[in-house]
C-alpha positions, -999 to 999 in steps of 0.1 A, spaced: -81 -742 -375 -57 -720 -399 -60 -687 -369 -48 -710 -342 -17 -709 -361 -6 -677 -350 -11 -688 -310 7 -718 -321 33 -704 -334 33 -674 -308 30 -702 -278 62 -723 -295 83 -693 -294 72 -688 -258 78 -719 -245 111 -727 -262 128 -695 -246 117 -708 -210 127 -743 -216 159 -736 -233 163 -710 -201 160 -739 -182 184 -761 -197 212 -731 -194 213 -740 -158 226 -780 -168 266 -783 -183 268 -791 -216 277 -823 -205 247 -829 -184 226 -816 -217 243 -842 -236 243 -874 -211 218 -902 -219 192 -904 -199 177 -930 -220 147 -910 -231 140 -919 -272 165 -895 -286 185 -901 -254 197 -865 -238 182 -832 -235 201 -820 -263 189 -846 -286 159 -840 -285 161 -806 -288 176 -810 -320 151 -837 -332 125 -806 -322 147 -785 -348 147 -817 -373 111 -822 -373 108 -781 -383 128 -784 -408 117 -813 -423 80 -799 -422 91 -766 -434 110 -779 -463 76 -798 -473 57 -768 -469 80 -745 -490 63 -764 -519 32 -754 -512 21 -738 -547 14 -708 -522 48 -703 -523 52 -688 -488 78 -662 -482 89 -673 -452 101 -704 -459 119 -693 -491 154 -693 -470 147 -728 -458 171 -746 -480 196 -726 -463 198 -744 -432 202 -778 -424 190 -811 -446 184 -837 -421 192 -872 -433 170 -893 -405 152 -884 -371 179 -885 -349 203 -864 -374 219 -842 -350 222 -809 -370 233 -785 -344 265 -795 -325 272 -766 -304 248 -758 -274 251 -723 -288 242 -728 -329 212 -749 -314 195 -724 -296 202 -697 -324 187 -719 -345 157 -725 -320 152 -687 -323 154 -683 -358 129 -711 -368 109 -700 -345 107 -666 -363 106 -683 -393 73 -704 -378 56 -675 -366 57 -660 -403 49 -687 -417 24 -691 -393 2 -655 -401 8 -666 -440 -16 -696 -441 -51 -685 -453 -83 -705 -445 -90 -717 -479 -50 -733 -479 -52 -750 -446 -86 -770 -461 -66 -777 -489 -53 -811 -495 -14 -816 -495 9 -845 -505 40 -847 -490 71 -870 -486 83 -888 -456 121 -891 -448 118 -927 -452 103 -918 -489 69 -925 -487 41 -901 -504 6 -893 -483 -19 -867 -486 -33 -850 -462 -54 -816 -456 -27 -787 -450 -39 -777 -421 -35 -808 -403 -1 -811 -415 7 -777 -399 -6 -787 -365 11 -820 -366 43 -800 -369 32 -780 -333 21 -815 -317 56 -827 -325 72 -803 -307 53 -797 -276 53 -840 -275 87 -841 -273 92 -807 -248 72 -827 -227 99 -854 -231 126 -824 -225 109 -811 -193 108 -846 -175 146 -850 -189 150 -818 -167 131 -823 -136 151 -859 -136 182 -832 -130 162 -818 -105 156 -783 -120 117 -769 -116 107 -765 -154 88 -739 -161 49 -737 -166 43 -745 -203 9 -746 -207 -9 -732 -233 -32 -708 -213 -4 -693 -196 7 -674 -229 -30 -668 -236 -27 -646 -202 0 -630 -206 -8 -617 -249 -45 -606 -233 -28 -590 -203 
């Protein structure tokens, strides 16, 4: 599991500049009216896509591993519950977008085999402690996000835009081409 991390993290990059391409074409207030999807507008949920990350990768920067790429973490946002919206400008969220995603895609080629088997006890926002293996920890983090794209792209095809193609073997085309 730990070297689909890289295509995961190389596929979540991908897909976030196309979706966020395709939310350019909506006004800021069409981004932000409620649609009543879960976290409401397109832009809410796009920031509860840059909440989860940061909640996961403040979790992993206590890995005993001590990864160097999430050493910076505690200088962005601490969200305070799910719908925390930590990005207020259209602008700061999708510099944000691009920097975790950098961030995600080293952390990403960091994770060894032996670590992702490894078991990991964590802390939910509501305060409860689990454990689970590492690894599937990590690819929760990347089922969270494309789940709620998914949520983003009907938000935008209810505007009428044509989203863009998102699927996983389009990206495995075009890094073999």
């Amino acid at each position: 599991m730990y070297s689909d991390f890289k295509l995961l993290a190389r596929y979540n990059s991908w897909v976030n500049i196309r979706l966020y391409e395709c939310a350019e074409q909506l006004s800021d207030e069409q981004r932000r009216e409620d649609r009543g999807a879960f976290f409401k507008s397109v832009f809410a949920t796009l920031n509860h896509i840059a909440v989860g990350d940061l909640l996961w990768m403040r979790q992993f920067a206590t890995h005993p591993a001590a990864f160097s790429s999430l050493q910076g973490i505690d200088n962005y946002p601490k969200p305070t519950s799910l719908d925390y919206i930590p990005y207020t400008s259209w602008e700061d969220l999708k510099q944000a977008r691009q920097q975790l995603d950098q961030i995600l895609e080293s952390f990403a080629s960091e994770i060894t085999e032996a670590q992702s088997r490894e078991p990991f006890t964590y802390k939910s926002i509501r305060g409860f402690s689990s454990t689970r293996t590492f690894g599937s920890l990590v690819l929760h983090m990347f089922n969270h996000q494309t789940h709620h794209r998914g949520q983003v792209s009907t938000l935008l095809t209810q505007f009428g835009l044509e989203t863009p193609a998102m699927d996983l073997p389009h990206i495995c085309e075009e890094l073999t081409a």
